[in-house]
C-alpha positions in Angstrom: 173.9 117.4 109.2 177.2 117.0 110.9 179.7 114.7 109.3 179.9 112.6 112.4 176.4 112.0 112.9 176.4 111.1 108.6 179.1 108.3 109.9 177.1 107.1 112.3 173.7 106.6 110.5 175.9 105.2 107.4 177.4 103.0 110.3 173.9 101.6 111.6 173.0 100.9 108.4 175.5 98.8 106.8 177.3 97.7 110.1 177.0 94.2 111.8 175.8 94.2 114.9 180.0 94.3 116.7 180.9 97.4 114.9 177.6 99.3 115.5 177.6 98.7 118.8 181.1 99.7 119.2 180.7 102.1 117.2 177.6 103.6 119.6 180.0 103.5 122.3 182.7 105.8 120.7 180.0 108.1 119.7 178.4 108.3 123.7 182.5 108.5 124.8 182.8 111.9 122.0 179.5 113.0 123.3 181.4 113.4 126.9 184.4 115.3 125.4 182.5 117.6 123.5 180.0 118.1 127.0 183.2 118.6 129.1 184.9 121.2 127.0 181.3 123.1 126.4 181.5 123.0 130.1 184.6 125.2 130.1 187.0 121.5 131.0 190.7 122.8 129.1 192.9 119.8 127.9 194.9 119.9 131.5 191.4 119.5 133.4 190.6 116.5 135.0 186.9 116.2 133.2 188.4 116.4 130.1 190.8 114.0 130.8 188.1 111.1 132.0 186.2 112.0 128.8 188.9 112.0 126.4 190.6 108.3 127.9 187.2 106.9 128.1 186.7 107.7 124.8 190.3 106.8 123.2 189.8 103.3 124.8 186.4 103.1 122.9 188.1 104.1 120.1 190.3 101.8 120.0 188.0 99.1 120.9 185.7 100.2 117.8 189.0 99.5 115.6 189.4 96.0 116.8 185.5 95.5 115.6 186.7 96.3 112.2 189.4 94.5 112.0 187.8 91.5 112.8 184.5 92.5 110.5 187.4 92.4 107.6 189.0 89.8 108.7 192.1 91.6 109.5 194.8 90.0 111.9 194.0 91.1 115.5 195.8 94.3 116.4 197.4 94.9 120.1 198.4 97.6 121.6 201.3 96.4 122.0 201.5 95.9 118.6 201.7 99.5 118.5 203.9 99.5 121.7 201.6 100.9 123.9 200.2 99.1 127.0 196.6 99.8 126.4 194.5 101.8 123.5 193.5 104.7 126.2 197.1 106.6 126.6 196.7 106.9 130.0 200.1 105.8 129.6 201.0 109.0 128.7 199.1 111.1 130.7 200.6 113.6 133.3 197.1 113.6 135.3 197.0 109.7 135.4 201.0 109.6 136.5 200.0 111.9 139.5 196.6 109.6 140.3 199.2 106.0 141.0 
């Protein structure tokens, strides 16, 4: 079986109900990346690029899930001087959107 789907059984089991369901949403969000560059989407493309920000910003909401399941001080972005956990920030295609 592929490691990420071990993760994410291991993750239904023993996680409470915030981190699986974040956890859920990261997996949908990778499920989009891996469909848009199966689709022929290169990194510059702009179905890659609503997959792959959709899925960062999942990502990083799946981190805050943790850190509060540990009881871990709330993390920002900002924190990590950044305006927001989806790097559209970053992001040539997003720049040319605004």
């Amino acid at each position: 079986m592929e490691p990420t789907y071990v993760a994410r059984e291991q993750l239904l089991l023993a996680g409470t109900s915030e981190i699986v369901v974040a956890g859920e949403e990261v997996v949908h969000r990778l499920v989009d990346v891996r469909d848009a560059v199966r689709s022929g989407a290169s990194l510059d493309a702009v179905a890659y690029h609503d997959a792959y920000h959709a899925f960062s910003d999942a990502l990083g909401k799946f981190r805050l899930a943790v850190r509060a399941d540990l009881d871990e001080p709330t993390l920002t972005s900002a924190d990590l001087e950044r305006p927001d956990w989806s790097d559209r920030d970053r992001c040539t295609i997003c720049a040319t959107r605004t």
